[in-house]
C-alpha distance (Angstrom), angle and dihedral (degrees) to the residues before:
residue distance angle dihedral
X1 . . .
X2 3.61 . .
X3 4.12 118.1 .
X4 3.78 104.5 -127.1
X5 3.73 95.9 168.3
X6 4.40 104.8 136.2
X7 4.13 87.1 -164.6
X8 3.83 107.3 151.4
X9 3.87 95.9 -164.9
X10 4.10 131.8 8.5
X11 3.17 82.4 -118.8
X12 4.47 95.9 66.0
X13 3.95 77.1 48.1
X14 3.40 96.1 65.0
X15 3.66 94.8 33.4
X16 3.68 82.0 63.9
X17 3.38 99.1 46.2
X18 4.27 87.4 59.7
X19 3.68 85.9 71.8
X20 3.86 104.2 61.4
X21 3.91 102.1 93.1
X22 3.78 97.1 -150.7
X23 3.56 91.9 64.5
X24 3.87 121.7 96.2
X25 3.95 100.6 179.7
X26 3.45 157.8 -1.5
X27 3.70 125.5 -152.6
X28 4.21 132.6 176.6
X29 3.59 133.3 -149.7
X30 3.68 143.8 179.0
X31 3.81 124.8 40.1
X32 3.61 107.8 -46.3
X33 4.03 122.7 81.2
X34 4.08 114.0 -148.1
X35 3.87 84.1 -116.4
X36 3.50 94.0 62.3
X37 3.54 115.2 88.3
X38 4.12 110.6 175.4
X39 3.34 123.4 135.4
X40 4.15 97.0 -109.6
X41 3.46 130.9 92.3
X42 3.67 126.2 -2.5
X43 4.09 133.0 -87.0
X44 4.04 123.5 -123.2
X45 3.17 130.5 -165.5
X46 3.96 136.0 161.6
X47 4.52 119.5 -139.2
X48 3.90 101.9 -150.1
X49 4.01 107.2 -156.0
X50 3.82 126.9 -164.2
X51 4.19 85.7 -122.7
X52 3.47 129.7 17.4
X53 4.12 119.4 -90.9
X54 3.77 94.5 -154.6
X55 3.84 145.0 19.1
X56 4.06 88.0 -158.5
X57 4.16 106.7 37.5
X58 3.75 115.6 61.3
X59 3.79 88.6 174.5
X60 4.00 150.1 -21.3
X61 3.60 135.5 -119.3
X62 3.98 125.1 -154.2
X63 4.03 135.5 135.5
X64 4.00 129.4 -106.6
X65 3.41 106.3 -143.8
X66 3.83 95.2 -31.9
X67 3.61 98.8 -34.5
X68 3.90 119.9 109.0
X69 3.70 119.1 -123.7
X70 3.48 125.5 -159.2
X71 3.77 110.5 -164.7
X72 3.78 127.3 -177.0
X73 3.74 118.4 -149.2
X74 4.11 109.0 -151.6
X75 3.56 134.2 154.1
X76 4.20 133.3 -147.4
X77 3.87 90.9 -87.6
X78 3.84 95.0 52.0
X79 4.19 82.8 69.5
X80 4.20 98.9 42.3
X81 3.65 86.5 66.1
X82 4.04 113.3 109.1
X83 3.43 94.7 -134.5
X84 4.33 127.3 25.1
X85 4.12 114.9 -96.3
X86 3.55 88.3 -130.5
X87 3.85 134.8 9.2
X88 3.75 87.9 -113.2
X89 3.50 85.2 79.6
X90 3.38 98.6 67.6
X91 3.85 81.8 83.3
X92 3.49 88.4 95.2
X93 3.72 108.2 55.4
X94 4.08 79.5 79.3
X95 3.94 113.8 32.4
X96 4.07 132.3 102.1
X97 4.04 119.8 -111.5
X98 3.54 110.5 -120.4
X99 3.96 96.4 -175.0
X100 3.46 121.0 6.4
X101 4.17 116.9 -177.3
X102 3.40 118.5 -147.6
X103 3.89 90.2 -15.3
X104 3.76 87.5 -74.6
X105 3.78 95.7 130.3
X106 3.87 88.1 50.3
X107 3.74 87.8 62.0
X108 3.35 104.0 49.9
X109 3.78 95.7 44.8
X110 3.62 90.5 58.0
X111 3.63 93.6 41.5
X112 3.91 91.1 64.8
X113 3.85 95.9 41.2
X114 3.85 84.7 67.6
X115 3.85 100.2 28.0
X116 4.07 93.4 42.1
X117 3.59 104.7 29.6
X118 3.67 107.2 128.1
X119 3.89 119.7 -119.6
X120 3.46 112.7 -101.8
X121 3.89 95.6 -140.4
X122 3.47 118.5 82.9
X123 3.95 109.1 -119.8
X124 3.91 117.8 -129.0
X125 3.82 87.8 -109.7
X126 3.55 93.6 54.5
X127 4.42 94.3 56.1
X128 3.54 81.9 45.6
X129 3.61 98.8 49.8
X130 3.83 89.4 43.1
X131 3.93 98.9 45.2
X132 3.63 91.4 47.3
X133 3.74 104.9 42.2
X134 4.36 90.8 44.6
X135 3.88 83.1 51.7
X136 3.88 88.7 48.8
X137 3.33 95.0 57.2
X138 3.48 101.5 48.8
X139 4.09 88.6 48.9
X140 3.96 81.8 52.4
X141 3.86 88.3 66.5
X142 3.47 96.7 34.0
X143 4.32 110.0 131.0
X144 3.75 79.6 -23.9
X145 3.85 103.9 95.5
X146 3.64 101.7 113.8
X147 3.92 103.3 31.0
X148 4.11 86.5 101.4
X149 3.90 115.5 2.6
X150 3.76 97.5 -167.2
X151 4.11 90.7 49.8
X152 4.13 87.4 44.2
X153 3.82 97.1 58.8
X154 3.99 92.1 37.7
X155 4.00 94.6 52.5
X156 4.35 94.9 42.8
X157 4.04 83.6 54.4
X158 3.47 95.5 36.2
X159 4.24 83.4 47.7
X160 3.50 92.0 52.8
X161 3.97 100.8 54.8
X162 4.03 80.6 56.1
X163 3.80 89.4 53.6
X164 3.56 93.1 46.5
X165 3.92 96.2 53.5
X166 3.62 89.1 45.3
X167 3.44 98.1 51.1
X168 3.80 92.5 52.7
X169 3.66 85.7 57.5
X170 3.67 86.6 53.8
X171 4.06 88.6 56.5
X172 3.58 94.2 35.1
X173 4.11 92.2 -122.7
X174 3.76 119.8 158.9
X175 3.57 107.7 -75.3
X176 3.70 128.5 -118.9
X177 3.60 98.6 31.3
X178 3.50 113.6 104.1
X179 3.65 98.6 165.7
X180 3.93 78.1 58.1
X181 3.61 99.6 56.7
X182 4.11 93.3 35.9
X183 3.76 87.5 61.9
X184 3.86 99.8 40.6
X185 3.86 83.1 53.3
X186 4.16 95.2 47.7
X187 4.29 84.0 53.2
X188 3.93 95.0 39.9
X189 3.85 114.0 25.6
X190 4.07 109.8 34.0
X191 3.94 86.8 173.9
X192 3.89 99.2 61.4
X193 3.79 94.4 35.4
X194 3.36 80.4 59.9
X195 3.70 106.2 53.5
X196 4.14 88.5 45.6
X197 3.97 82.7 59.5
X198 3.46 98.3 49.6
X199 3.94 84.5 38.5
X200 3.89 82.8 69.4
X201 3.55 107.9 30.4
X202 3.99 96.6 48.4
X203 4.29 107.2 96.5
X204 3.57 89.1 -167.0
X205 4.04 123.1 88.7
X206 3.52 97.3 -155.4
X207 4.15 83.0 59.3
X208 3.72 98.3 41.5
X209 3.75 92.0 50.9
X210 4.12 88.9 49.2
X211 3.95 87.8 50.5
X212 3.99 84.3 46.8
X213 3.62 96.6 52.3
X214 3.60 89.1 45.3
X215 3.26 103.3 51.8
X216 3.76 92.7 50.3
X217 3.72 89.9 49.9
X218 4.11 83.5 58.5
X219 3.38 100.2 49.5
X220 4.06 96.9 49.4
X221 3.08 93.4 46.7
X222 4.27 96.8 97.9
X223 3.98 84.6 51.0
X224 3.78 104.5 47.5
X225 3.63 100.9 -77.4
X226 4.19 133.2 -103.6
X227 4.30 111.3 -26.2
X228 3.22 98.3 -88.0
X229 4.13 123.8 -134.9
X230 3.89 101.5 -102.5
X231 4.01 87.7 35.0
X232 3.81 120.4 110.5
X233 3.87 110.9 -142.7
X234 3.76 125.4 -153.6
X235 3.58 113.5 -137.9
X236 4.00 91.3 -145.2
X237 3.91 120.1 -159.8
X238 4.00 107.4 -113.9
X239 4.01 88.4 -91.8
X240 3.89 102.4 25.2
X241 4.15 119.3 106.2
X242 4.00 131.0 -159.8
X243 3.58 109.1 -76.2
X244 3.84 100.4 178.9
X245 4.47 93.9 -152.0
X246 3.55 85.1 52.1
X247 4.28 96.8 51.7
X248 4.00 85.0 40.3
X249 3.73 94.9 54.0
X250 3.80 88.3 48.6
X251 3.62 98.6 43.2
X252 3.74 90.0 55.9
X253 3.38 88.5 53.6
X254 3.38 107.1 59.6
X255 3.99 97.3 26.4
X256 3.55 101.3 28.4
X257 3.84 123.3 106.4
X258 3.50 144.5 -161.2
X259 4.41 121.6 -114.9
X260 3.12 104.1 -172.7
């Protein structure tokens, strides 16, 4: 659909926006303000309404004046909800009100900072998850470097988004901001910053799989470090924990044997 919008400024947008009577808020995140009008990056912003507009559109995207805008559509119930729809949500645990009617938005941003706030501990399904899958990876590559070039260099980039969101977990940063977590590491761990450089700079495979493996090795290292080869792993489910009867009972199951 073609954007007709004739906004001269963000700013007129949201201006606009004040006037439509069914809306209680407007918020903005990420790391452009609405005053800023340069030509880099994009803007977002979410339109809280008392009721929701649509059971199909959760949001629109169009440009002001060159600039994309990513705008999320939600309504009051999309916040009452113990836990977020989607992790793009999260978004709002850390964004400025814009507008707030009635000090509506206010409430329901601080309702979700307590009722969405991630726990700081690490469950046992999560050091599973992210001992096993790390280790998968690497096993993925294993004496298989050079069977498809192309398909090589996509999945050890690919891999290392994965390792990045996993080890902000692991340091309990703000997810889904990679830029984020690449800069806290460049101030606070020269070593690892490092390796991701070389990660991308190296031409060779043989080197970009070493800085791989290493860099994996780093980051597991406060949860016990990549599955190791004589290691049994417990696929947990998403709440289970180690109960050591249990893993017994099923190990003599499927390894144990009969003497007599």
């Amino acid at each position: 659909m073609i954007d007709k919008n004739a906004f001269d400024s963000i700013e007129a947008f949201i201006t606009h926006l004040k006037r439509n009577e069914n809306m209680v808020g407007i918020v903005e995140y990420g790391g452009r303000s609405y005053s800023d009008m340069s030509k880099a990056g994009d803007y977002d912003l979410t339109v809280i309404f008392d009721k929701p507009l649509s059971k199909n559109i959760e949001g629109v995207h169009f440009h002001i004046k060159g600039i994309p805008v990513d705008c999320m559509l939600l309504s009051v119930n999309d916040f009452m909800a113990d836990h977020p729809l989607n992790e793009f949500l999260h978004v709002h645990m850390n964004c400025t009100i814009l507008y707030d009617k009635d000090g509506i938005t206010e409430a329901l941003l601080n309702r979700i900072n307590t009722t969405w706030k991630t726990d700081d501990t690490l469950s046992e399904f999560e050091v599973m998850l992210f001992r096993f899958t790390f280790r998968h990876i690497l096993d993925k590559l294993t004496h298989r470097l050079h069977d498809n070039k192309l398909y090589t260099v996509y999945f050890i980039y690919s891999s290392m988004d994965w390792f990045l969101s996993c080890y902000a977990r692991i340091r309990n940063w703000e997810a889904g901001k990679p830029k984020l977590h690449l800069k806290l590491i460049e101030e606070n761990e020269p070593e690892l910053y490092r390796l991701i450089e070389d990660l991308y700079e190296r031409q060779q495979f043989e080197e970009k799989y070493e800085k791989l493996s290493k860099i994996a090795e780093y980051m597991l290292k406060p949860i016990g470090g990549l599955w190791k080869e004589d290691e049994v792993l417990f696929h947990l489910s998403p709440d289970g924990s180690h109960q050591v009867e249990e893993e017994e009972r099923l190990l003599e199951i499927l390894f144990g044997f009969d003497e007599s």
